[in-house]
VOPAVEX-896104 format. One line per 4 residues: number of its first residue (from 0); for each residue y, z, x negated of C-alpha. Coordinates in pm, 1 decimal. Each point is the difference from the previous one (the first is absolute). Layout:
REM VOPAVEX-896104
NUM) Y,Z,X; ... $
This chain:
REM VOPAVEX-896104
0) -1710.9,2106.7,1601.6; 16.2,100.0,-358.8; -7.5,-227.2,-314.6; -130.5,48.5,-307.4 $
4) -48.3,-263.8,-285.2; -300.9,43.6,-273.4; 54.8,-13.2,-377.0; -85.3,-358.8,29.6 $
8) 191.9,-85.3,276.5; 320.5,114.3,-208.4; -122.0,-189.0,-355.5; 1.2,-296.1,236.5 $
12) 336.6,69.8,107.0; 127.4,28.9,-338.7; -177.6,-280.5,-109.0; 148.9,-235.4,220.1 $
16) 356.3,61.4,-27.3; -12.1,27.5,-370.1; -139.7,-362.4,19.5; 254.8,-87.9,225.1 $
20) 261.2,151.4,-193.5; -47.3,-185.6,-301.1; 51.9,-351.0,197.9; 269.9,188.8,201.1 $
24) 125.7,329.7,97.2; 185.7,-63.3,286.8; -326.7,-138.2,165.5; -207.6,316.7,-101.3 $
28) 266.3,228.6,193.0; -42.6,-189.6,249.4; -386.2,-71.5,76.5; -75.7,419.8,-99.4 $
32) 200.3,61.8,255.6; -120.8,-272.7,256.0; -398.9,172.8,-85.5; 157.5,363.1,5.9 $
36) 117.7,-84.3,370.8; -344.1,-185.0,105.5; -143.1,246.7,-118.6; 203.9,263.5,223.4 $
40) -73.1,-170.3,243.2; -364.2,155.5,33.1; 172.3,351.9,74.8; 41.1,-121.5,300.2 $
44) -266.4,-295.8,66.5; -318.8,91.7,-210.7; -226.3,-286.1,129.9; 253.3,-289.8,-58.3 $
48) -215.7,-129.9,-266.9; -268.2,-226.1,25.7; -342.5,162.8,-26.9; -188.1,-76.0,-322.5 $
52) -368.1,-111.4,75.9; -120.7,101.6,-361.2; -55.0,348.9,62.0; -285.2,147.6,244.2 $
56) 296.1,139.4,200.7; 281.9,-242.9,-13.4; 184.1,166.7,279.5; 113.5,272.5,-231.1 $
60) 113.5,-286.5,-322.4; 243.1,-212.4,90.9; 245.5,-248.4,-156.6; 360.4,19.2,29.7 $
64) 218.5,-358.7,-42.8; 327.5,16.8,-82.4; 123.5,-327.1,-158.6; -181.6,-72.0,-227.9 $
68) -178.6,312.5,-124.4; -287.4,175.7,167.0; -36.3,408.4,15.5; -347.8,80.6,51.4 $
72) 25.7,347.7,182.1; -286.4,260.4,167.5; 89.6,169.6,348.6; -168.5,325.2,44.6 $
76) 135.7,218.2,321.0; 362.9,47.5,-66.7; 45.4,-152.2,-375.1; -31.1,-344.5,-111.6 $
80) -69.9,1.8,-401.2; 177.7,-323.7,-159.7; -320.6,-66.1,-223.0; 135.6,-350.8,-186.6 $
84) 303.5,-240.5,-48.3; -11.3,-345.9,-88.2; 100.7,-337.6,10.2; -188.7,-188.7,245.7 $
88) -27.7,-297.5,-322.1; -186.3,274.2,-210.9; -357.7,32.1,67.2; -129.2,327.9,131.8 $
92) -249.8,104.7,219.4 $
């Protein structure tokens, strides 16, 4: 299985370890590389997530936990495409 993260996907990322890093740095390390190896993890599971009912299709959207942030990723064949990162506080849909 093949990853691939969209431009927003990677703002996110950015986003929340610069927020993190301003509280503390140490912490930010630590929780981009606690998502970074969630995320991984769909190489090898892609349908770990938990479908998301908001779509017509919502076996191919699913949400990823890990702690407390949520990757919102789409599984097509053989690639899952990491579509958004967030807290699981912040409101998305």
């Amino acid at each position: 299985m093949k990853l691939s993260y969209s431009r927003e996907a990677i703002i996110d990322l950015i986003r929340l370890r610069e927020f993190i890093a301003s509280k503390n740095p140490d912490a930010a390390q630590k929780i981009a590389k606690s998502i970074r190896k969630g995320i991984a993890q769909l190489k090898t599971f892609p349908y770990l997530g938990v479908e998301v009912e908001l779509v017509p299709d919502p076996e191919m959207i699913r949400d990823l936990i890990i702690g407390n942030y949520i990757a919102r990723y789409l599984v097509l064949q053989k690639h899952a495409y990491i579509l958004r990162v967030w807290h699981h506080k912040e409101e998305r849909l």
